[in-house]
C-alpha positions in Angstrom: -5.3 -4.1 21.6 -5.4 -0.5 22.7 -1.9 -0.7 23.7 -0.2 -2.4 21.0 -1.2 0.8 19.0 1.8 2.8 20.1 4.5 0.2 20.0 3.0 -0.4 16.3 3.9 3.4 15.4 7.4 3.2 16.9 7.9 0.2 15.0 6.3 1.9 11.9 8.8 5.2 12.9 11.9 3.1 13.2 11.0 1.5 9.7 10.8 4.8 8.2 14.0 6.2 9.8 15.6 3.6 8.7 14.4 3.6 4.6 15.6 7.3 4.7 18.8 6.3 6.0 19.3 3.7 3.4 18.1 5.9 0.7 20.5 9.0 1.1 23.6 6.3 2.0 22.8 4.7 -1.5 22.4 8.0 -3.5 25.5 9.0 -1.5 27.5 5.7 -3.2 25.9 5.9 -6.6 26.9 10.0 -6.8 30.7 9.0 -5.5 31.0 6.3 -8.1 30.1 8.2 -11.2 31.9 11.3 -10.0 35.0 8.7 -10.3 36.7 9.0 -14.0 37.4 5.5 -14.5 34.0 3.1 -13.9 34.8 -0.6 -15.1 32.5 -3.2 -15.4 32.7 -4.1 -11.6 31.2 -0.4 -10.7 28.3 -1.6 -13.3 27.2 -4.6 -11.1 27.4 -2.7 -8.0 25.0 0.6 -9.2 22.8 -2.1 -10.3 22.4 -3.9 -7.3 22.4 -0.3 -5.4 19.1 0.3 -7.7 17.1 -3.0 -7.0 16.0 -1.3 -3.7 12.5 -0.3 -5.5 11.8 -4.1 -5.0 12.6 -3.9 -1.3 10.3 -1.2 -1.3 7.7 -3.2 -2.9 7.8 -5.6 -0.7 7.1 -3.3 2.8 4.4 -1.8 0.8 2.9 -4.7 0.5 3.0 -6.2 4.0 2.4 -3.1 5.8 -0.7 -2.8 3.5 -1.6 -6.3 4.6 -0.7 -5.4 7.8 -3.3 -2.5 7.6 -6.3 -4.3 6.5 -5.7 -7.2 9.1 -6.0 -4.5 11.8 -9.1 -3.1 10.2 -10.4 -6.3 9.9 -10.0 -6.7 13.9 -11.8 -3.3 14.4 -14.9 -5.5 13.4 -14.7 -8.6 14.8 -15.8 -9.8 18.5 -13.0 -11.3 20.3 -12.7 -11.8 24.2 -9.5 -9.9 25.7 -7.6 -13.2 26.5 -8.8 -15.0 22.9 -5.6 -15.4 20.7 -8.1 -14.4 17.9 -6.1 -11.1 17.2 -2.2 -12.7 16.8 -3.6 -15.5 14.2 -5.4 -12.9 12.3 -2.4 -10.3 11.8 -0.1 -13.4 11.3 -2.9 -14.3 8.7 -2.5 -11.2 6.8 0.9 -10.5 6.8 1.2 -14.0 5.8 -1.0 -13.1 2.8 1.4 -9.9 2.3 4.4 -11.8 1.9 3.2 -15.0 -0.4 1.5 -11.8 -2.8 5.3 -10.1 -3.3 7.0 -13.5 -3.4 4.2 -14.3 -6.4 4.8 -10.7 -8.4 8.4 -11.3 -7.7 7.8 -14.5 -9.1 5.9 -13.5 -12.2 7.9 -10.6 -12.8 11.2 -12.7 -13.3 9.1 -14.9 -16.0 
């Protein structure tokens, strides 16, 4: 488990890297298309899907959070090295990560 610590934080890295990217390309788009004089309904729809990425947002929050507590939970429980204990429990709480955004999604739409 001692070593699947640093691929974790790459992974967590490239995650990060990659919301920043996304970030400054979409405030990039939104700036170009207001600086433009003539914005028709179409350029509406598009700057609103462009700001639906607080959802998105949501969502890794949630599962990394998930994520989190599943390895805490590990610190504390007894496993063997060769026991496939570990895998079932992260899949268990990311699991529980993603059904909790697809329910707040879910009530949020109602």
């Amino acid at each position: 488990m001692k070593n699947l610590a640093p691929f974790i934080v790459m992974i967590a890295i490239l995650i990060a890297i990659s919301v920043v990217i996304v970030v400054l390309t979409n405030y990039d788009l939104k700036k170009k298309i207001l600086n433009k004089e003539n914005i028709d309904d179409k350029m509406f729809i598009i700057l609103n899907n462009l700001t639906g990425f607080s959802s998105e947002m949501l969502k890794w929050g949630i599962i990394l959070l998930f994520g989190g507590i599943g390895l805490i939970v590990l610190e504390f429980l007894p496993y063997n090295e060769n026991s496939p204990l570990p895998y079932g429990v992260m899949t268990v709480f990311v699991s529980l990560g993603f059904l909790t955004y697809y329910f707040l999604m879910k009530n949020q739409k109602k």
